[in-house]
N, C-alpha and C positions, 0 to 999 in steps of 0.2 A: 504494500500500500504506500502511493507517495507519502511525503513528508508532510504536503498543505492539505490532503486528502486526510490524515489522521491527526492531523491538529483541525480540521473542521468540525470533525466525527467528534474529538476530545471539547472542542468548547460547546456543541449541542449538547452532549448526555451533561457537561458541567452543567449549562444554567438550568435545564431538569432537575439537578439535582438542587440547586439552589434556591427552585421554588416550592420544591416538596421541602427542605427540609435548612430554613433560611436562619435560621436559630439554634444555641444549643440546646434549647427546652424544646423542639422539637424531632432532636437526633433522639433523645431521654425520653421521649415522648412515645415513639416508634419502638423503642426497647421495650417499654410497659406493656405497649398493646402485643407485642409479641407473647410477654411471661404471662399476662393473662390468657392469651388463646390457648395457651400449655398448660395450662391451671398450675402453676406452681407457688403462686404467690398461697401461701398456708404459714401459717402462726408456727414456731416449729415449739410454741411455749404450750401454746391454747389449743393447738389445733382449726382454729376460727381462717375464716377466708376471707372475713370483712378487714379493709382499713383504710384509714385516712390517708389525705394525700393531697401536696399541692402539685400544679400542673408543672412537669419539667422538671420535677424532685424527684431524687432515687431512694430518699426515706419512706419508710412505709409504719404507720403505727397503728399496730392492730387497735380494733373497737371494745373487745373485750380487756385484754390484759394492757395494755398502752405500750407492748413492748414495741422498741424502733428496731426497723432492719433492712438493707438496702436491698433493692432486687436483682441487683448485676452482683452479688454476691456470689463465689461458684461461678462464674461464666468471666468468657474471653476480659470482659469489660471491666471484672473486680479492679477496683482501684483506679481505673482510668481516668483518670481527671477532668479531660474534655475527650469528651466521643463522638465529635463532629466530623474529626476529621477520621475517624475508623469508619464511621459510615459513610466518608466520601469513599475512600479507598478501595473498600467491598463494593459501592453503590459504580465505581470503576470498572473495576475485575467483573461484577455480575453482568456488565454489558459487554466483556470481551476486549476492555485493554488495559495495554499494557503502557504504565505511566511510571518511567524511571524515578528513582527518588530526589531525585535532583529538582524536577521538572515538579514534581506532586509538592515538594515541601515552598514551593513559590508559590502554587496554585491554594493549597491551603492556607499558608501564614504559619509555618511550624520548622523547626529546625530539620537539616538534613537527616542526620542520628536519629530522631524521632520517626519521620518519615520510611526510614530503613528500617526498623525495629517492629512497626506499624505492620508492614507488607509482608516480614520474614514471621511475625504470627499467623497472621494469615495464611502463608504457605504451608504454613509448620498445622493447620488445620486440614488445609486441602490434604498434606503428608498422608493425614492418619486414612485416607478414605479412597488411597492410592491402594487399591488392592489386583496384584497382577502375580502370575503365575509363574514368570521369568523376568529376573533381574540381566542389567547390562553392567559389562565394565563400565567406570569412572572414565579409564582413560581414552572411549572413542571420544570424549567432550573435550580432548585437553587441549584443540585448536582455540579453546574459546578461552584460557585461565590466563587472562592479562592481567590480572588486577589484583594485589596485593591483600592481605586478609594477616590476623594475629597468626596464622600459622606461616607463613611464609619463613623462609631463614633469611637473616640479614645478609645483605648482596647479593642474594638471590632474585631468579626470576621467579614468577608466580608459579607454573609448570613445574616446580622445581617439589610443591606440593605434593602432586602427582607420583613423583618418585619417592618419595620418603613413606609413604603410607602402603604403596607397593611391595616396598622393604620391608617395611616393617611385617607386612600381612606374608611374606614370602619367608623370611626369618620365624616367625612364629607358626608359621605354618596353619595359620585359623582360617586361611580359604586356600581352598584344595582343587582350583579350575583346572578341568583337564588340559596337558598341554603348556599348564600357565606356568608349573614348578621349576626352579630355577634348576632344578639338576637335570631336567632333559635339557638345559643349553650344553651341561657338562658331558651329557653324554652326548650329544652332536656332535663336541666337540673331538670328542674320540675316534670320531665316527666319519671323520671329515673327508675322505677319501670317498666314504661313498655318498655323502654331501654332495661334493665336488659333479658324482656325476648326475644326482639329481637337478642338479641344476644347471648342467650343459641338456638333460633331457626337457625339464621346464623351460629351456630358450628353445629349443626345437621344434615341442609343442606352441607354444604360443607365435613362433613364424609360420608354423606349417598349415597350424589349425586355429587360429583365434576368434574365441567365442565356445570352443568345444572342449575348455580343460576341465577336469574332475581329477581334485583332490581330495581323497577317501567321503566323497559324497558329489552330489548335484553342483558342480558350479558354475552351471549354464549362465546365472545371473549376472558374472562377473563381467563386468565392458573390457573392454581393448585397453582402457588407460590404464584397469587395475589389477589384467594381465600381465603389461608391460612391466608395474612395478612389482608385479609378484615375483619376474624373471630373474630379477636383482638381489633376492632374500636366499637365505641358505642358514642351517643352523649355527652359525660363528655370524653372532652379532656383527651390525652393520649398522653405522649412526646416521641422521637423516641427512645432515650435511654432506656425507659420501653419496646418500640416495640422490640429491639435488647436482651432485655433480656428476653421477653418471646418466643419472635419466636426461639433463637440462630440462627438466620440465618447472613450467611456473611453480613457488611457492604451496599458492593456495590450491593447486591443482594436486598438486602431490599429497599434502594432508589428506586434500579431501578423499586419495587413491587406497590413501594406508587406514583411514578411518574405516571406510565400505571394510576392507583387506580381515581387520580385527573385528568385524560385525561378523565376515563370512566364516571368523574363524581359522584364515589362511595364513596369519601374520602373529605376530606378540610383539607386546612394544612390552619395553625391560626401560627402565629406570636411565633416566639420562637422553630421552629420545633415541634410544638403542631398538634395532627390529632383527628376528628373526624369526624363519618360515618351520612352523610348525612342525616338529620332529615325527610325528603318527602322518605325517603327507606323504601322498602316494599319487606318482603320477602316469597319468593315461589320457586316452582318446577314446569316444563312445558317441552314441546315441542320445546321451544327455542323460538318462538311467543308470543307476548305482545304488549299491546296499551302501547303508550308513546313514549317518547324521542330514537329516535335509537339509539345503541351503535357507538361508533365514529368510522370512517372508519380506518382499515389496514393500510390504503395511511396515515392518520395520525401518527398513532401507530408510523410505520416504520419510519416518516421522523422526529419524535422527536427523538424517538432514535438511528437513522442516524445522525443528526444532532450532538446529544452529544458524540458520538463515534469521528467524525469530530474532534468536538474539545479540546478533551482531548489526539487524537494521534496528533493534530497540534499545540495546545498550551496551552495541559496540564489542565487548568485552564483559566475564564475570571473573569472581574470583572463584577457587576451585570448591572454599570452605561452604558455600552457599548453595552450590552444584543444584541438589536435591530441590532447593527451598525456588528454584527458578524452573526445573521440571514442573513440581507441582502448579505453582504458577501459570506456567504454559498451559498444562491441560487444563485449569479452567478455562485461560483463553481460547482452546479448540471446543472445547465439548461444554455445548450452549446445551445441549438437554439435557446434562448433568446437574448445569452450574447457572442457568439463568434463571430468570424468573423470582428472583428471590433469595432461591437454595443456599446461595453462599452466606443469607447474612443468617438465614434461619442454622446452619448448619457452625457456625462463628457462635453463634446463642448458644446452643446445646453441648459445645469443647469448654473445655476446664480451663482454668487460668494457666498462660502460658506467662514465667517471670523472664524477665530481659538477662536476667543469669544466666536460664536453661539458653535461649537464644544465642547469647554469644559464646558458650561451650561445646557449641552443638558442630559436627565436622561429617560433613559428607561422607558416607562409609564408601568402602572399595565398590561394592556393585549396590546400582541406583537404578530407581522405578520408573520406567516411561509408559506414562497411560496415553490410550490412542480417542481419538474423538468415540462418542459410544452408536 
């Protein structure tokens, strides 16, 4: 979407939101008639469901017992001081965009920091209701980790994330991806003679035949560009700076070759933007029919690389610690019959108090949820 196309889009649904809800005794306002349609507002003293009340107030004092008690108690909102600008945010996202923090904390009157804290609850909501069947690597997204975070190491790049949490999860041995173990590099490494000819056979294959490789499965999927840079991989690591300079292919062209590469399962990227082709690879010529693991679906393909496109025309760059909290993000942006209508602010109501503690301790684990439109 251009740039003056979604800054049109963004100031329409704003003044909407401006006239629905022009006040903060009218954000306050919208919350009540919420916890009332829930019936939850009850005396937790008396049991009693009558109480007083002025307009725009979160006090409640039951009729019976006079006890006082806020109603955003238990919910997202506990403690928020002003929740104007939470139901701008959600009143955003529930129409499908996506408004950096940058841009959101001008639009409201509220500091940056606040603004960013605001959205990454929000995510950390959508989070819990991301329920899918198979997790992805971390590192197909690492084309997008520009942007510094309290994990970063000092003089380092942000990517640099990436590899440290690799290590660490490869050292302790707590995720066991087939293929991903750092001792099939060592025993590649052994093995390098007959390395050596699997990959004079993968350059033969992909001159002879391109578009008809299958490596221990279907990889009819695979283009021409992501042939080419398959033909360069061999079990003895190979950095991408060597890949750019044997392939001369554009930058962004070659991430994008090696991202597909580890979606298909044909590649491993190791810590340091170091690549090597998959030890259990076995190479042939067919029909496009093969026993084994199926190639990953289209529906995948697309929505990782949907996904990065997303966020490189929304916000340029993330950092890697947030990873998850911009997935989540995303899929409410795709999937309007999930998340429109409302759902997001009613489903924000019903999540427990998220504290700005858990927020800023919280680090993208090794493999991450990508939900697809429904």
């Amino acid at each position: 979407m251009a740039k003056s196309l979604k800054d049109d889009v963004l100031v329409r649904i704003w003044v909407q939101f401006e006239k629905l809800y022009p006040t903060e005794e009218d954000c306050i306002e919208e919350l009540y008639n919420i916890s009332k349609s829930e019936r939850r507002l009850q005396c937790k003293k008396c049991g009693m469901r009558s109480y007083q009340r002025t307009y725009g107030e979160r006090v409640l004092t039951c009729v019976v017992c006079r006890r006082q008690v806020s109603f955003t108690t238990g919910t997202l909102f506990e403690r928020v001081r002003r929740t104007r600008p939470w139901l701008a945010a959600i009143w955003l996202m529930d129409h499908g965009l996506l408004v950096s923090s940058s841009r959101f904390h001008q639009l409201v009157g509220i500091a940056q920091s606040t603004a960013l804290i605001i959205f990454r609850k929000i995510a950390a909501v959508i989070a819990v209701h991301m329920n899918v069947d198979e997790s992805l690597p971390s590192g197909l997204f690492s084309v997008l980790f520009s942007k510094r975070s309290r994990e970063t190491p000092a003089n380092a790049h942000p990517r640099s994330e990436q590899d440290i949490i690799e290590q660490q999860c490869a050292e302790s041995l707590s995720v066991r991806q087939e293929g991903a173990d750092v001792r099939s590099v060592q025993q590649g490494l052994r093995d390098s003679q007959d390395t050596g000819t699997l990959k004079a056979s993968l350059m033969a294959t992909v001159e002879a035949s391109p578009g008809k490789l299958m490596i221990d499965s279907d990889f009819g999927g695979l283009q021409p560009v992501e042939l080419r840079v398959l033909s360069y991989l061999s079990a003895s690591p190979l950095h991408v700076d060597s890949l750019l300079e044997m392939s001369q292919m554009p930058v962004g062209e070659l991430s994008a070759a090696l991202t597909m590469l580890e979606l298909a399962e044909a590649a491993v990227r190791r810590p340091g933007d170091w690549y090597v082709l998959r030890r259990r690879a076995l190479v042939g010529t067919g029909d496009g029919s093969s026993k084994g693991e199926s190639y990953p679906s289209k529906e995948v393909r697309r929505g990782v690389e949907a996904f990065i496109e997303t966020v490189r025309d929304n916000f340029h760059g993330i950092s890697r610690k947030y990873l998850q909290s911009y997935l989540a993000t995303y899929w409410c942006q795709v999937d309007r019959v999930r998340w429109g209508g409302g759902r997001l602010l009613n489903a924000c109501w019903q999540a427990l108090p998220v504290s700005s503690a858990q927020i800023v301790a919280y680090v993208t684990p090794l493999l991450v949820k990508l939900v697809f439109a429904g």
